[in-house]
MOPAC internal coordinates of N, CA, C and O (Angstrom, degrees):
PM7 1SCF
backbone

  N    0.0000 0     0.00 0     0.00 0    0    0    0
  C    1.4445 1     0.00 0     0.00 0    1    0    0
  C    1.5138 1   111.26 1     0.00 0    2    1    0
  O    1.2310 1   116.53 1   144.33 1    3    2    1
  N    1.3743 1   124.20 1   -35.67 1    3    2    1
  C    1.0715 1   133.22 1   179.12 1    5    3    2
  C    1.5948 1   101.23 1   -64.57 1    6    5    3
  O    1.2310 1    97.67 1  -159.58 1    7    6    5
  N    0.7997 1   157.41 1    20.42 1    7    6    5
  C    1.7159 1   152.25 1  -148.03 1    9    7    6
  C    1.7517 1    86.70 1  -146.70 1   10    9    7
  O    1.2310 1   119.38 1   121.69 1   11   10    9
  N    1.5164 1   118.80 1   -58.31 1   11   10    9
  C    1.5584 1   127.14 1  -178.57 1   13   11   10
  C    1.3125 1    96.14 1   -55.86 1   14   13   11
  O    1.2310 1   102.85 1   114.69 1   15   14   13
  N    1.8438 1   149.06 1   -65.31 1   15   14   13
  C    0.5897 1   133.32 1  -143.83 1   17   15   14
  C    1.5590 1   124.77 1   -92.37 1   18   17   15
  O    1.2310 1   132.98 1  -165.30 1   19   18   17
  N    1.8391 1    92.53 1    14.70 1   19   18   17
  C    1.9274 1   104.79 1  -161.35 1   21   19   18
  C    1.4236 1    87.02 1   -93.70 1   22   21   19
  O    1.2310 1   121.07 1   144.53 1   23   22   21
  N    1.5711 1   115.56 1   -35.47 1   23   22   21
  C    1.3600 1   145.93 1  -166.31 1   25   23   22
  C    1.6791 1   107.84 1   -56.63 1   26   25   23
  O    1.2310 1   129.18 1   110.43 1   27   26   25
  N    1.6066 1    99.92 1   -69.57 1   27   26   25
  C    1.2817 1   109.51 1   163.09 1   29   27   26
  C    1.7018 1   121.34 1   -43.24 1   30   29   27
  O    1.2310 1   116.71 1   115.33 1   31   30   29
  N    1.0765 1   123.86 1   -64.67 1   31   30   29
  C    1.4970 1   128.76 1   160.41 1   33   31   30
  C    1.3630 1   115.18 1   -17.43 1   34   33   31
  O    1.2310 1   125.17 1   103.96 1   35   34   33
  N    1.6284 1   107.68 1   -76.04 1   35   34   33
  C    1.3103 1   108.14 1   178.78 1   37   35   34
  C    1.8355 1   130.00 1   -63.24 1   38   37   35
  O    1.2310 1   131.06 1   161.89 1   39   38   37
  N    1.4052 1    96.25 1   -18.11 1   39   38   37
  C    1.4378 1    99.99 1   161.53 1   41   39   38
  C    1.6018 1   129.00 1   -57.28 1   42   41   39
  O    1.2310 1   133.44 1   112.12 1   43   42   41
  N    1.5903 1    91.62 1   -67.88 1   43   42   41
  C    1.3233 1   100.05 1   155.62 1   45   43   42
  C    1.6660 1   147.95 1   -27.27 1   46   45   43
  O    1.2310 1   132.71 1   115.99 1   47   46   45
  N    1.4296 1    93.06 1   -64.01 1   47   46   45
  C    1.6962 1    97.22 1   158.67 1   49   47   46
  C    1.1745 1   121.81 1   -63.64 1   50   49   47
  O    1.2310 1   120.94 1   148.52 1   51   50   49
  N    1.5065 1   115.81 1   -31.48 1   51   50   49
  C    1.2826 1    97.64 1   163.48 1   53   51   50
  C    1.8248 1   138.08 1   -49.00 1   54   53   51
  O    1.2310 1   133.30 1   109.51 1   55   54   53
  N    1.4700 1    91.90 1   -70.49 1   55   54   53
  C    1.3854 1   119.04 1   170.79 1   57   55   54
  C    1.5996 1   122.04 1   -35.18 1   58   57   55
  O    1.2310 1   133.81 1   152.02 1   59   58   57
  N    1.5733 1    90.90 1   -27.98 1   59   58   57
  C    2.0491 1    97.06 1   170.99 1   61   59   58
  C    1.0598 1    93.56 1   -96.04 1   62   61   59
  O    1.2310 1    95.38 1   149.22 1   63   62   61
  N    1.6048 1   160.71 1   -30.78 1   63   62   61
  C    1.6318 1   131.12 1   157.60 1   65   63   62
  C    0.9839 1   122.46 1   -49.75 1   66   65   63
  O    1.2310 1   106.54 1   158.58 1   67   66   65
  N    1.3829 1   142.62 1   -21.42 1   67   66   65
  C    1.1236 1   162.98 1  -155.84 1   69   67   66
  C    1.8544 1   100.00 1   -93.02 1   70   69   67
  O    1.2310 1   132.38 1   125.89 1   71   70   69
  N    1.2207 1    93.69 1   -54.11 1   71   70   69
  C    1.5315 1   100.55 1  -158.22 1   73   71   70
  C    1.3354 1    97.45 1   -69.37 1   74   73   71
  O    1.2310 1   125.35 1   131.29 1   75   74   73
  N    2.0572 1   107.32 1   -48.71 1   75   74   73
  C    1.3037 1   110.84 1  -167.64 1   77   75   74
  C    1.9433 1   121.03 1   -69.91 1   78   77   75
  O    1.2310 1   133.76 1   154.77 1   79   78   77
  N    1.2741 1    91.00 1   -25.23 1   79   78   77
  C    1.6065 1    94.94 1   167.85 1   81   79   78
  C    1.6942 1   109.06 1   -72.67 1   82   81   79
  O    1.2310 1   126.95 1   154.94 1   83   82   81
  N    1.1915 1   104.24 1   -25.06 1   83   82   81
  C    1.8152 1    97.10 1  -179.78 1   85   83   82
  C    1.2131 1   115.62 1   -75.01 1   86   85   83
  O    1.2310 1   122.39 1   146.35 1   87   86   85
  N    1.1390 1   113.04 1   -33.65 1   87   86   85
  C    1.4775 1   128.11 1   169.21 1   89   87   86
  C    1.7154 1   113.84 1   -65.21 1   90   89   87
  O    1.2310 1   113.42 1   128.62 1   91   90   89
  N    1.2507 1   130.06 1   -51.38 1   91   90   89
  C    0.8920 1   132.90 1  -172.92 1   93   91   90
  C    1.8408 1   111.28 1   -59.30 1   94   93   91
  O    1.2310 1   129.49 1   138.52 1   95   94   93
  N    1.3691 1    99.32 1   -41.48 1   95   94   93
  C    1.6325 1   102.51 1   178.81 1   97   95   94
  C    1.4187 1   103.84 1   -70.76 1   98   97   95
  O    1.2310 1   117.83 1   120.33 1   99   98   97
  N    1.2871 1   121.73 1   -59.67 1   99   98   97
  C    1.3042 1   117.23 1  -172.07 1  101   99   98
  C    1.8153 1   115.64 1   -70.06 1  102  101   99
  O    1.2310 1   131.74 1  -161.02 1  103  102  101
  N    1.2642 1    94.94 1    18.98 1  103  102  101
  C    1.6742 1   108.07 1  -177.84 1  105  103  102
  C    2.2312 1   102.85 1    39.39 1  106  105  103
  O    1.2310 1   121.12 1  -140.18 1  107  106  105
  N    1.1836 1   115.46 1    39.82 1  107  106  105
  C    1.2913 1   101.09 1   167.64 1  109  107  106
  C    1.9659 1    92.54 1   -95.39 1  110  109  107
  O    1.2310 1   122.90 1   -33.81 1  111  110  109
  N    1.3122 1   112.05 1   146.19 1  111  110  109
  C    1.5286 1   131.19 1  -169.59 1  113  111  110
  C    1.5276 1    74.24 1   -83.39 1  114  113  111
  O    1.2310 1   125.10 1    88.89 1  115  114  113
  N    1.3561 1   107.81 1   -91.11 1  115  114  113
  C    1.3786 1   116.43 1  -161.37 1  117  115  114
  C    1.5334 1   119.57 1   -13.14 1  118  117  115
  O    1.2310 1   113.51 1   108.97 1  119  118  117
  N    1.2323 1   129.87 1   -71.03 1  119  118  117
  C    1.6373 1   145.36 1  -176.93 1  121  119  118
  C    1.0325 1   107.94 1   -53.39 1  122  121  119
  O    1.2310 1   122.00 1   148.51 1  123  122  121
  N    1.6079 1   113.77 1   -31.49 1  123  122  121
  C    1.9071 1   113.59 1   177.86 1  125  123  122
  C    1.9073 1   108.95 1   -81.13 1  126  125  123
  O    1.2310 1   131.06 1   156.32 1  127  126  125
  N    1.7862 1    96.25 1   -23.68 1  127  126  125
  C    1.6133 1    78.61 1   173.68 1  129  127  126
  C    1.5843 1   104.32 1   -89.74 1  130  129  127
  O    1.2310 1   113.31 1   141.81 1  131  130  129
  N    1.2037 1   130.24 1   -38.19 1  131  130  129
  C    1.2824 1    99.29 1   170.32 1  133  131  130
  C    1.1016 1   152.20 1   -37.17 1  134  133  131
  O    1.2310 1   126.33 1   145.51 1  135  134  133
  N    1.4987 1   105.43 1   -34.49 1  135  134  133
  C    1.2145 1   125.74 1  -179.00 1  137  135  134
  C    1.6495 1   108.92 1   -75.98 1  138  137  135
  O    1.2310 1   116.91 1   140.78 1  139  138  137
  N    0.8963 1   123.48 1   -39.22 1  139  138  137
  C    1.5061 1   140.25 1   158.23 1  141  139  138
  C    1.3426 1   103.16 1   -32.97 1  142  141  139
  O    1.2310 1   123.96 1   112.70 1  143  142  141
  N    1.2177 1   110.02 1   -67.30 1  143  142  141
  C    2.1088 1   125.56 1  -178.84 1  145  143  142
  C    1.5716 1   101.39 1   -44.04 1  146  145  143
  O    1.2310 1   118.07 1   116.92 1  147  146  145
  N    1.2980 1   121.27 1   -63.08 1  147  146  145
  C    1.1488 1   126.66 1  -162.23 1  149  147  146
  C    1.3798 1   113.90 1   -76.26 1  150  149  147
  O    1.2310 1   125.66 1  -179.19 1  151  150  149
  N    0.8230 1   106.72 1     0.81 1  151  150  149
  C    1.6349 1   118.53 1  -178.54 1  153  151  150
  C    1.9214 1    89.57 1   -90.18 1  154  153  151
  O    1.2310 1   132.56 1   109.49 1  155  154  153
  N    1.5825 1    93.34 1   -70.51 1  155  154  153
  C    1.3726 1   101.31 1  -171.21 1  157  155  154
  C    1.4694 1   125.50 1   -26.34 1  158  157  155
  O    1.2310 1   130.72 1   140.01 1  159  158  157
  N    1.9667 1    96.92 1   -39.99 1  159  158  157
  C    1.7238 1   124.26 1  -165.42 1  161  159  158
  C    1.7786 1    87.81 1   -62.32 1  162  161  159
  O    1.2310 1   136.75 1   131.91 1  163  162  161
  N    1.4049 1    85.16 1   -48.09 1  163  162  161
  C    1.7786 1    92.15 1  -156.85 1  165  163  162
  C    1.7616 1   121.77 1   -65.38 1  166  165  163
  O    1.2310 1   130.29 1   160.89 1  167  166  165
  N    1.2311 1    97.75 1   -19.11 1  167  166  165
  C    1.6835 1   122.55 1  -169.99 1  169  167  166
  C    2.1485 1    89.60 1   -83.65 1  170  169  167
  O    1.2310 1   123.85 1   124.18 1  171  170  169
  N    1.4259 1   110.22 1   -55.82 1  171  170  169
  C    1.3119 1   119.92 1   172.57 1  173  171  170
  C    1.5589 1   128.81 1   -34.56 1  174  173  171
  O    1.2310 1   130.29 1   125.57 1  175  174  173
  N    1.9449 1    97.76 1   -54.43 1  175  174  173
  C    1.5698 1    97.96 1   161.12 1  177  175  174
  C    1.0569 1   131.34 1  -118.06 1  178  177  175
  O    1.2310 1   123.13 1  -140.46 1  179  178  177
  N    1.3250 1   111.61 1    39.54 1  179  178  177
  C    1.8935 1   121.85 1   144.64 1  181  179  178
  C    1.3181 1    97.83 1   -93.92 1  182  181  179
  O    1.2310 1   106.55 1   136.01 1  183  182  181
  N    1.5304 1   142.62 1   -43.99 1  183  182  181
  C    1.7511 1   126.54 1   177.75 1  185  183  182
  C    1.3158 1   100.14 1   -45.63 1  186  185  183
  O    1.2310 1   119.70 1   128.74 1  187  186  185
  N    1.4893 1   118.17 1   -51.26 1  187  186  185
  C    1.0109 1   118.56 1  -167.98 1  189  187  186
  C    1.9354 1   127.32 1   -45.15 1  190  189  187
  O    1.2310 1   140.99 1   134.95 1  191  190  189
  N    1.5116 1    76.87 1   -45.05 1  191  190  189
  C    1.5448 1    87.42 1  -168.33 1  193  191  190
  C    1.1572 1   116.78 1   -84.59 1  194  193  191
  O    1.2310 1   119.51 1   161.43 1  195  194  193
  N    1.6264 1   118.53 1   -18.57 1  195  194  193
  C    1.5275 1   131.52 1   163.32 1  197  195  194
  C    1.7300 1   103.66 1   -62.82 1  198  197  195
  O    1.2310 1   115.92 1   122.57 1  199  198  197
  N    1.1404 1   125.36 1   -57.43 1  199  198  197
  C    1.4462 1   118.91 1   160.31 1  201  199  198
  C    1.2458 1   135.98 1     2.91 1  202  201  199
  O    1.2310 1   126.17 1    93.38 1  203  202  201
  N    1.7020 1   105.75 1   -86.62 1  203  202  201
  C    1.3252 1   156.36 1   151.13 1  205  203  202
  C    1.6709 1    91.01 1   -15.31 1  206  205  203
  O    1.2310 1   121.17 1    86.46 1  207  206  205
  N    1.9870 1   115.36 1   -93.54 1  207  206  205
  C    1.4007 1   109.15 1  -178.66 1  209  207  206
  C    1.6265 1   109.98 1   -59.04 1  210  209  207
  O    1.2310 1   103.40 1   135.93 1  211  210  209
  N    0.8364 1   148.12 1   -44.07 1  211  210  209
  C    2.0014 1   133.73 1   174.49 1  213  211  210
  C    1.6190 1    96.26 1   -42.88 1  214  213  211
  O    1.2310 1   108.84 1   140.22 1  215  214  213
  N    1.2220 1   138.49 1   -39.78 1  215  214  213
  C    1.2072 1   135.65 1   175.85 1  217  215  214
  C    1.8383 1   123.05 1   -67.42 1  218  217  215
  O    1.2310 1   132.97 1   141.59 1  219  218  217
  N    1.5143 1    92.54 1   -38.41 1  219  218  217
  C    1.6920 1   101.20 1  -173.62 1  221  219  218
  C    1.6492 1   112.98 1   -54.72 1  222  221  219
  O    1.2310 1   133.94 1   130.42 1  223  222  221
  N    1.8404 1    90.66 1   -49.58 1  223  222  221
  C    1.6180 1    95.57 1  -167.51 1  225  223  222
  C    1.6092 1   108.39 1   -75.95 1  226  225  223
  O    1.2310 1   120.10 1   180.00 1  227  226  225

């Protein structure tokens, strides 16, 4: 499960560069902070999950 959720992470951060660069060209604020958020979400549960293994071993 830990492998799905490193996965998820990295999706995530992706998907908010994505958003926030789309936003940024098309000057919408909004889409660039989201994208910002989702980054944040995504940055949140990879610490997370790096955590988790420093704990396993």
């Amino acid at each position: 499960m830990s492998g799905e959720q490193k996965s998820k992470a990295k999706t995530e951060q992706a998907k908010g560069k994505i958003k926030e660069a789309a936003g940024r060209l098309t000057g919408d604020e909004r889409l660039e902070a989201e994208g910002r958020g989702e980054q944040v979400k995504g940055d949140a549960r990879d610490a997370k999950e790096k955590a988790k293994d420093v704990f396993k071993h």
